[in-house]
Z-matrix of the N, CA and C atoms (Angstrom, degrees):
N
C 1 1.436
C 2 1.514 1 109.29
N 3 0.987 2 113.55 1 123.97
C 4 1.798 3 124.40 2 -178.29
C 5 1.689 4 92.76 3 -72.20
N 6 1.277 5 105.55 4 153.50
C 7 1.736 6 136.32 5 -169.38
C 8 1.433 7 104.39 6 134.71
N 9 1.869 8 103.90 7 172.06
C 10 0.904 9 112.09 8 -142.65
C 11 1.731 10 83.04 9 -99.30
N 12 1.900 11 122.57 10 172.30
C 13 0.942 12 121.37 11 -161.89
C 14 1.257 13 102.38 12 -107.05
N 15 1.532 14 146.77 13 -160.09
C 16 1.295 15 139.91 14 174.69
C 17 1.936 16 98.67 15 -122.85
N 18 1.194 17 116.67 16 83.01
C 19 1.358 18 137.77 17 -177.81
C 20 1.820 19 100.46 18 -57.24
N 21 2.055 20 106.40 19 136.22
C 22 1.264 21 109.01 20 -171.72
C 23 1.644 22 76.64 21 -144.75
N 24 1.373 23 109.47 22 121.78
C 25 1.545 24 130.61 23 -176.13
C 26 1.738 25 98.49 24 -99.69
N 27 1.228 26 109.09 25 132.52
C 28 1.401 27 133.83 26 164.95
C 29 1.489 28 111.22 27 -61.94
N 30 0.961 29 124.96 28 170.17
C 31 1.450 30 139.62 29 158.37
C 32 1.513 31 119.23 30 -50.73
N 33 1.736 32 106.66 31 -34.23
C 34 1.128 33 106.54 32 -170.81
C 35 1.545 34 120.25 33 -86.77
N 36 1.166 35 91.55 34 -1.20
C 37 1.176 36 88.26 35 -156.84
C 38 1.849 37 114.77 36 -112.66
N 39 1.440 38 106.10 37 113.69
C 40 1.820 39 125.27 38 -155.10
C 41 1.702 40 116.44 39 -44.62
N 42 1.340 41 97.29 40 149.92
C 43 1.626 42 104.30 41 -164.28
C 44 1.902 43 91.94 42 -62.56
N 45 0.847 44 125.24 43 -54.85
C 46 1.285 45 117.29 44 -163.32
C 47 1.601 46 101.59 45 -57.04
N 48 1.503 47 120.82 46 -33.79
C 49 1.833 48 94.12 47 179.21
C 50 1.517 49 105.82 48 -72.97
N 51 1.590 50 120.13 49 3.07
C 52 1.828 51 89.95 50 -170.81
C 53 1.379 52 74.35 51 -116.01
N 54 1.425 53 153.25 52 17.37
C 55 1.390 54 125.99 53 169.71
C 56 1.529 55 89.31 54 -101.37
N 57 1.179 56 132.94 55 -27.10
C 58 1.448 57 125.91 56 166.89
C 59 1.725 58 110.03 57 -52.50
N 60 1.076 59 126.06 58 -84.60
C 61 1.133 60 127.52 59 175.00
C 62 1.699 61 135.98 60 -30.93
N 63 1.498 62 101.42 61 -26.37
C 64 1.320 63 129.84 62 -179.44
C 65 1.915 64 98.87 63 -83.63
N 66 1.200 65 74.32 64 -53.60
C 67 2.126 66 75.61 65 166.88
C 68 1.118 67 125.01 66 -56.56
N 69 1.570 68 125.10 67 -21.99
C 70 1.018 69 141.05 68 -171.09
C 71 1.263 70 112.48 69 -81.71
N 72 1.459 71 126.73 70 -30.56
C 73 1.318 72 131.92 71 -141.31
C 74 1.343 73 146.88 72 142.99
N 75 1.821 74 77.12 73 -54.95
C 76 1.995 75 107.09 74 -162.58
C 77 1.289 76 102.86 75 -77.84
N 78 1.205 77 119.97 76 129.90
C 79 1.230 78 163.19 77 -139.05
C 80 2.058 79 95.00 78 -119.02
N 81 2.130 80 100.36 79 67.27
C 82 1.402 81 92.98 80 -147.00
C 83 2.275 82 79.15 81 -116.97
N 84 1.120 83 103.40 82 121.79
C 85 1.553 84 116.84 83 148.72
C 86 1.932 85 113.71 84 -54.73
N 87 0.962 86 110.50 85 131.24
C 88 1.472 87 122.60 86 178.33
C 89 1.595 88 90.61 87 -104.13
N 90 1.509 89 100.93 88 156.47
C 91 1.231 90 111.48 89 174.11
C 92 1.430 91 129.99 90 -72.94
N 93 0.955 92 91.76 91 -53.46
C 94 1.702 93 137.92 92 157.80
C 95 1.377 94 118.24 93 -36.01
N 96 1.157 95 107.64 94 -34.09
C 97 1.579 96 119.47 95 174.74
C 98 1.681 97 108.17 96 -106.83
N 99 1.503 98 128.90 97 -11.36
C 100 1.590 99 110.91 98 148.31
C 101 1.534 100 112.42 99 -112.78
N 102 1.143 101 126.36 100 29.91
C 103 1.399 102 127.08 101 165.66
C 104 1.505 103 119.10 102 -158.08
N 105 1.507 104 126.10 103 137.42
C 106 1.452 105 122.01 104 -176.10
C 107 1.413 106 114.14 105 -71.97
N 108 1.700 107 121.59 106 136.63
C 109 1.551 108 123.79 107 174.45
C 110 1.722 109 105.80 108 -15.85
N 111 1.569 110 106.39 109 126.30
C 112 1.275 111 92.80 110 162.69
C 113 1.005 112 121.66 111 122.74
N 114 1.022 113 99.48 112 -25.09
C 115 2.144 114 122.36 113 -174.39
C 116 1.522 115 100.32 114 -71.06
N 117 1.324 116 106.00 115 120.87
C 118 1.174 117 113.48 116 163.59
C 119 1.946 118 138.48 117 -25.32
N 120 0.756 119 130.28 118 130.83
C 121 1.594 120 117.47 119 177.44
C 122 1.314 121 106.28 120 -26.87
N 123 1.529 122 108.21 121 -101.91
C 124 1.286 123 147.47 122 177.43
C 125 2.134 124 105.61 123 -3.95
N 126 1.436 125 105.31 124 -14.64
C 127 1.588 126 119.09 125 -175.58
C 128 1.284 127 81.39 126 -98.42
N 129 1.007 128 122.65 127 -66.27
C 130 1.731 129 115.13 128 -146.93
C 131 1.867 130 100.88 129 -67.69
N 132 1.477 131 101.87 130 -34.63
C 133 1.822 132 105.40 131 -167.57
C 134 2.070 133 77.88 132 -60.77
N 135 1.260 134 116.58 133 -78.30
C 136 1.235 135 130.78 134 -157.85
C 137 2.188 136 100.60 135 -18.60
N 138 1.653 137 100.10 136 -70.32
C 139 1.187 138 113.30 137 -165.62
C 140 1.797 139 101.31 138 -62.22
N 141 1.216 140 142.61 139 -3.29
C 142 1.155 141 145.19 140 -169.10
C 143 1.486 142 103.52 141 -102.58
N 144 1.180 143 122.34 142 -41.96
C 145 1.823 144 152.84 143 166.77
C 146 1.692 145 84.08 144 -56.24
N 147 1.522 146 132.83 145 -62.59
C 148 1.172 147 110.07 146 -151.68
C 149 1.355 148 127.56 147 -87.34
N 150 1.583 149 93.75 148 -18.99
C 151 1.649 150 118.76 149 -169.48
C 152 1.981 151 83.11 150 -94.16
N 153 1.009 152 139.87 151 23.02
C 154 1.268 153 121.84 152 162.59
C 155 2.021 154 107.71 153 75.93
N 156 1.239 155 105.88 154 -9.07
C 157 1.420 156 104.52 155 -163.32
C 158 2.085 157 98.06 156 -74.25
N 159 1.545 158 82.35 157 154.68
C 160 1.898 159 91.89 158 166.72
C 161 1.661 160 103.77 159 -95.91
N 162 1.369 161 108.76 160 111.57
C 163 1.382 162 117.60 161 -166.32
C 164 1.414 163 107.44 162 -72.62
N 165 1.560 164 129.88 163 119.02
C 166 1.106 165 114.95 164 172.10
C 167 1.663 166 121.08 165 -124.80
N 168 1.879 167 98.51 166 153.08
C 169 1.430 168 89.78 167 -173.16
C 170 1.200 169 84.48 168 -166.60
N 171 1.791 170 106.73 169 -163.94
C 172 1.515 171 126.14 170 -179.12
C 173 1.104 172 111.85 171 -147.04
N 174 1.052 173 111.89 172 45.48
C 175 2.322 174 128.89 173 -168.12
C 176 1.682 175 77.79 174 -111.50
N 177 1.202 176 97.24 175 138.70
C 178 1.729 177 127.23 176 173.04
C 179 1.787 178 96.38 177 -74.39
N 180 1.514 179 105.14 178 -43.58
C 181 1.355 180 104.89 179 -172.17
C 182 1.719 181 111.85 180 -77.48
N 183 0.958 182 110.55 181 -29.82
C 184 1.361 183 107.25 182 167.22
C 185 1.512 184 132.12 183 -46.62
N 186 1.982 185 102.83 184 -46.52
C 187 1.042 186 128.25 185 -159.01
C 188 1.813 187 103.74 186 -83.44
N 189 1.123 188 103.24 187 -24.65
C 190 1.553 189 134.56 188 152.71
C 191 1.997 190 119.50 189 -32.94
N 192 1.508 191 92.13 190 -97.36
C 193 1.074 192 102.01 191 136.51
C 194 1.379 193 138.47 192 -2.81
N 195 1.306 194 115.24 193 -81.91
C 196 1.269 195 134.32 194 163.89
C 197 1.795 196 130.45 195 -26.31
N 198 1.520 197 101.28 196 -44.66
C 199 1.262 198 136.83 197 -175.31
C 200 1.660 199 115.04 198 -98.59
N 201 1.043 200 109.35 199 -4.20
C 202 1.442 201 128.76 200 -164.32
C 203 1.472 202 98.97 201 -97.26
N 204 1.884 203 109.44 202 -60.71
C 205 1.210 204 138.23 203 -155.77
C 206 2.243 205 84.85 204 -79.13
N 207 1.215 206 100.81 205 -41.29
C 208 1.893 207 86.58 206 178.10
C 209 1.234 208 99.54 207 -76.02
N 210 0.650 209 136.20 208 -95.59
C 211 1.995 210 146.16 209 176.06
C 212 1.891 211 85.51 210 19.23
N 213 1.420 212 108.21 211 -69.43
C 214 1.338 213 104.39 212 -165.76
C 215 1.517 214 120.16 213 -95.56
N 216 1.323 215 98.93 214 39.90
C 217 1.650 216 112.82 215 177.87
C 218 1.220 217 115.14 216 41.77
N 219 1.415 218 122.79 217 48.52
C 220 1.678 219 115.46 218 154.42
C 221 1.270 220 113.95 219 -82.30
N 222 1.388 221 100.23 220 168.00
C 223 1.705 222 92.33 221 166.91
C 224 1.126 223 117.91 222 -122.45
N 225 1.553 224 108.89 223 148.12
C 226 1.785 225 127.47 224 -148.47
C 227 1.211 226 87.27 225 -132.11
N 228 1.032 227 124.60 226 127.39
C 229 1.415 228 150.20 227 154.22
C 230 1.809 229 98.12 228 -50.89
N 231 1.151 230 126.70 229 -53.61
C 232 1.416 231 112.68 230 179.01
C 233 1.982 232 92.31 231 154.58
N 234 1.251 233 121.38 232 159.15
C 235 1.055 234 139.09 233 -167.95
C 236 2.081 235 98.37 234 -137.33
N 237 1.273 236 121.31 235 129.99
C 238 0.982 237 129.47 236 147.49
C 239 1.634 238 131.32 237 -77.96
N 240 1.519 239 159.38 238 141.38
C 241 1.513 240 111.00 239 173.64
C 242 1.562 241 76.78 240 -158.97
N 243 1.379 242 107.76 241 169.08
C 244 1.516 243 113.44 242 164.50
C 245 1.958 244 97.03 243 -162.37
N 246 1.189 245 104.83 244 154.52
C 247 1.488 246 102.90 245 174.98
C 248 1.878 247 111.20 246 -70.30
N 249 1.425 248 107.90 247 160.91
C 250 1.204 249 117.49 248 -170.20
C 251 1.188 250 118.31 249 -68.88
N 252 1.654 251 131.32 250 -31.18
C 253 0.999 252 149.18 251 -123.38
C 254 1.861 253 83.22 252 -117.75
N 255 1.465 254 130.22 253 -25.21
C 256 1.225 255 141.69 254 155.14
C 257 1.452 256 121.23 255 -22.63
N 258 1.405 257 95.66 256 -50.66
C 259 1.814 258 128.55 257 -162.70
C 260 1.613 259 89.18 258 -36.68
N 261 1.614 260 117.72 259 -63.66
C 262 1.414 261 126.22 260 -167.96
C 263 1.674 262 113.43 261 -49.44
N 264 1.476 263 106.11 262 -35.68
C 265 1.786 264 99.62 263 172.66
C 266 1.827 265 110.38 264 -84.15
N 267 1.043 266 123.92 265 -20.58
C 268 1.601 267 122.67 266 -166.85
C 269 1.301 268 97.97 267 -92.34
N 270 1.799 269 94.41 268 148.31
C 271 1.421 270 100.43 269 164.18
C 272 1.722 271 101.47 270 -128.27
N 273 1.374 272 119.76 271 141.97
C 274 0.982 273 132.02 272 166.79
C 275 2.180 274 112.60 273 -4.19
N 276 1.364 275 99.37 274 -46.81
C 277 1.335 276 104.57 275 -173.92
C 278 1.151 277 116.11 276 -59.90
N 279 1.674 278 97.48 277 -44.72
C 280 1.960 279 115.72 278 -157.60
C 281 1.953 280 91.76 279 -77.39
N 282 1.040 281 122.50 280 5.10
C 283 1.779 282 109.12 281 177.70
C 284 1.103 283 81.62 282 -103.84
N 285 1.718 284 136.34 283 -53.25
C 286 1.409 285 105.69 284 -175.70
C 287 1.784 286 136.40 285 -75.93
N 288 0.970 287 96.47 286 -10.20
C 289 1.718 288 109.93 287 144.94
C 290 1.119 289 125.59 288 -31.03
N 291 1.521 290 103.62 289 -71.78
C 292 1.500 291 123.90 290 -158.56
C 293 1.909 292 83.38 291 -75.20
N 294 1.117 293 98.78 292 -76.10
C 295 1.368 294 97.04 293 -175.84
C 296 1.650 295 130.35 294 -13.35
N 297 1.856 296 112.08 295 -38.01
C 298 1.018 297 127.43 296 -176.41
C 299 1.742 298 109.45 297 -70.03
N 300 1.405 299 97.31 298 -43.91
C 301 1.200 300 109.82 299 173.02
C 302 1.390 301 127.54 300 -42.29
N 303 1.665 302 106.41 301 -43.42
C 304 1.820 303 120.98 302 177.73
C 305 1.404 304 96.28 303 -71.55
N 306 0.856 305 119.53 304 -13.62
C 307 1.707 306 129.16 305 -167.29
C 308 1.506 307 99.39 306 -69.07
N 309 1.381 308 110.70 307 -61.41
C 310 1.500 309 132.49 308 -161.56
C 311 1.529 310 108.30 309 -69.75
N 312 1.362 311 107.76 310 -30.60
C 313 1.618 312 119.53 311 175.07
C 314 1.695 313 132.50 312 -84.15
N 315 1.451 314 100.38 313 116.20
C 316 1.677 315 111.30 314 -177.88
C 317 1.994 316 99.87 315 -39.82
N 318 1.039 317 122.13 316 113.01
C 319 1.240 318 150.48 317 147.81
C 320 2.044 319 87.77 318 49.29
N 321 1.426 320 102.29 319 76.18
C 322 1.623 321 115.12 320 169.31
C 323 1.470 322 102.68 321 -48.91
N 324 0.954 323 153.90 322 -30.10
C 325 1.450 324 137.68 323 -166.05
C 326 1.333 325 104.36 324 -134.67
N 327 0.976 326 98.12 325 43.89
C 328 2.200 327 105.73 326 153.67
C 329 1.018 328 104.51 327 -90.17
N 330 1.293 329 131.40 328 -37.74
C 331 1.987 330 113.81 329 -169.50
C 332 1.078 331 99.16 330 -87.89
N 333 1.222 332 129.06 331 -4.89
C 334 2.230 333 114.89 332 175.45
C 335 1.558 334 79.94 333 176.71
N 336 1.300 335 126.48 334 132.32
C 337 1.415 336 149.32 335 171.66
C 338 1.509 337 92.26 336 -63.24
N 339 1.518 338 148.18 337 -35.37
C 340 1.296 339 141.50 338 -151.81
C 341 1.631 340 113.88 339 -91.59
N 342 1.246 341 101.91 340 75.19
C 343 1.710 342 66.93 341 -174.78
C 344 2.067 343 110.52 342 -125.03
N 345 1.781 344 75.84 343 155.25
C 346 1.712 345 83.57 344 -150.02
C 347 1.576 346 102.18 345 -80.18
N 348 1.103 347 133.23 346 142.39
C 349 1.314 348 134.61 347 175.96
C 350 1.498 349 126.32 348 -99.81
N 351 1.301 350 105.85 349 101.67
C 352 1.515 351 111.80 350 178.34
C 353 1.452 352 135.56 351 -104.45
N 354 1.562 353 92.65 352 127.69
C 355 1.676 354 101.81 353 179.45
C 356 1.965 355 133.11 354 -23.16
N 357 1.249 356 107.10 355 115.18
C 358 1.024 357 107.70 356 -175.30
C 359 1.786 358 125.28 357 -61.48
N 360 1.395 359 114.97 358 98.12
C 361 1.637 360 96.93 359 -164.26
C 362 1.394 361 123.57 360 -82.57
C-alpha cells in the first residue's frame, strides 16, 4: 500500500535534510533526540527496527548492518542509505523528492528493505 513511511534519521544525517522533510510532513524521529551523541550504530539501527521506523542514513556501517540483519532474517521495516560523499550533489529538497516518490510506491522495500538513494541529475 503506497503512503508515507515513519522516517528515523541517524546521527549522520544533517539538520537541514530532517528540517526539510519535517516541513514536508514526515513524521521523522532524529537520532539524536532518542539517544546521546555517540551511541553506537547498532542502538540506533536496533531502536528504528523496534519503533517500526525506516532507518535512514549514509554510514557505510549502518548499511552494513542493514545487510547483516537480512542475511539473518530479521525483520526491517526498510533502511534508506546513500554514500556520504553524495552530500555535495543533494540538496535538502531532492531527498524530499525522492522521498515523495517511496511515498507514491505500493510497499518500496519488499524486494530488499535497502534501498540506496540517488542524486537526482
Amino acid at each position: 500500500m503506497a503512503g508515507r513511511f515513519p522516517p528515523y534519521t541517524d546521527s549522520d544525517i544533517q539538520g537541514p535534510v530532517v528540517k526539510a522533510l519535517k516541513l514536508a510532513g514526515w513524521d521523522v524521529l532524529r537520532g539524536i533526540d532518542a539517544f546521546p551523541e555517540g551511541t553506537p550504530d547498532l542502538s540506533h539501527f536496533e531502536r528504528a527496527a523496534a519503533l517500526g521506523r525506516v532507518l535512514v542514513t549514509n554510514d557505510d556501517d549502518q548499511r552494513r548492518i542493514a545487510f547483516e540483519w537480512c542475511i539473518g532474517g530479521r525483520p526491517l521495516p526498510g533502511v534508506v542509505w546513500w554514500p556520504q560523499q553524495q552530500y555535495q550533489q543533494m540538496r535538502p529538497g531532492d531527498v524530499v523528492r525522492r522521498f515523495e516518490e517511496y511515498a507514491r510506491q505500493d510497499r518500496p522495500f519488499a524486494a530488499f528493505p535497502v534501498l540506496h538513494r540517488k542524486p537526482f541529475l
